[in-house]
N, C-alpha and C positions, 0 to 999 in steps of 0.2 A: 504494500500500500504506500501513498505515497505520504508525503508530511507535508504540514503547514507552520505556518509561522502566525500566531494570532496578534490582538492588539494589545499585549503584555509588551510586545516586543520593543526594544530601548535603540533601535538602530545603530546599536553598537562594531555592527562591519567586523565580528568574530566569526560568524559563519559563514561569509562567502567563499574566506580563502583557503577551508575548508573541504569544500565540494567538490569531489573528482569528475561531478557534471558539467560543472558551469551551473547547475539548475535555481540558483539563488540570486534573487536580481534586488538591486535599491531600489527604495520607492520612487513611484514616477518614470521607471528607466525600461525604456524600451528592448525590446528582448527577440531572439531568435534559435532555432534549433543548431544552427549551426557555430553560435558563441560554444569556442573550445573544444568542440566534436569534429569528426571525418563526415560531418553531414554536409551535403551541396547541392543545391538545383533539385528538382521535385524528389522527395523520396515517399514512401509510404511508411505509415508509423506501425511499429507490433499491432497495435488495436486494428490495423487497417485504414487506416485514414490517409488521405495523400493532402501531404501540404510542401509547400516551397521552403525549404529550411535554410535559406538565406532573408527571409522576408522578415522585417522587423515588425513585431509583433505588440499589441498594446500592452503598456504596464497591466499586473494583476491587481495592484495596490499604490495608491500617490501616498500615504502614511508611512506605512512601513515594510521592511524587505519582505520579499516574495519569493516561494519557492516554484517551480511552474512542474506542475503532476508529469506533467511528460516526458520531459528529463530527472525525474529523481529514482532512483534505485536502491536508495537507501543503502548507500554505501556498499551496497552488494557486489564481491569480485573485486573490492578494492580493499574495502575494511571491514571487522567484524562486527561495527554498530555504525550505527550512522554518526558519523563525527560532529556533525551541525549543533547534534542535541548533546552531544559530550563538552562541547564549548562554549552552549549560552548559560550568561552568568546569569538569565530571570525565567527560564525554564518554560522559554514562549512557542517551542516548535515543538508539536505532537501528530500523530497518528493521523492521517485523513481518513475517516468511516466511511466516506461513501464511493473510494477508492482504494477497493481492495486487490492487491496483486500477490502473488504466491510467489515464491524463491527465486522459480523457475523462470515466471517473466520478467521480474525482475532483471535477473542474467539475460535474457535476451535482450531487454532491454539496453541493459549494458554493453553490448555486442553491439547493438542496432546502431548506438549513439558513438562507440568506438572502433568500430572494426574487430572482425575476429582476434 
């Protein structure tokens, strides 16, 4: 599943550098699939979805940092928890419930957005 970051959040900039996604953006900041991946020019996403992963995409949040569901893997294949939540010092990034993903997509995931 993926995580969020809610309005606890202090914009402290501890967890973007972080993230072996890139998947963590500042508030206001516009975003794309291919910030820090081997992503380029249309690809399809694991879920199936075809999108332009050079296109800049709208902020998820002008407040506070944002994680984007579709790049997070929760540190899967890199680390053995997700680091984001091992370094906020106000304990504002948890679980997304109504994005649930298994081990396994996760790792594709992580493949999809690096390369084998």
């Amino acid at each position: 599943m993926a995580l969020f970051i809610n309005d606890e959040c202090i914009n402290c900039d501890a967890c973007i550098s972080e993230c072996p996604n890139n998947a963590i953006y500042e508030p206001d900041q516009e975003w794309s699939y291919s910030d820090e991946t081997t992503l380029s020019g249309t690809v399809t996403t694991p879920g199936g979805k075809e999108v332009d992963a050079d296109a800049e995409n709208e902020p998820l949040s002008d407040e506070f940092y944002f994680i984007v569901a579709d790049k997070c893997t929760e540190c899967k294949g890199f680390h053995d928890e997700p680091q984001c939540i091992s370094v906020c010092p106000v304990d504002c990034i948890h679980p997304r419930e109504d994005y649930q993903e298994t081990e396994a997509e996760l790792l594709e995931k992580k493949e999809w957005l690096h390369g084998a």
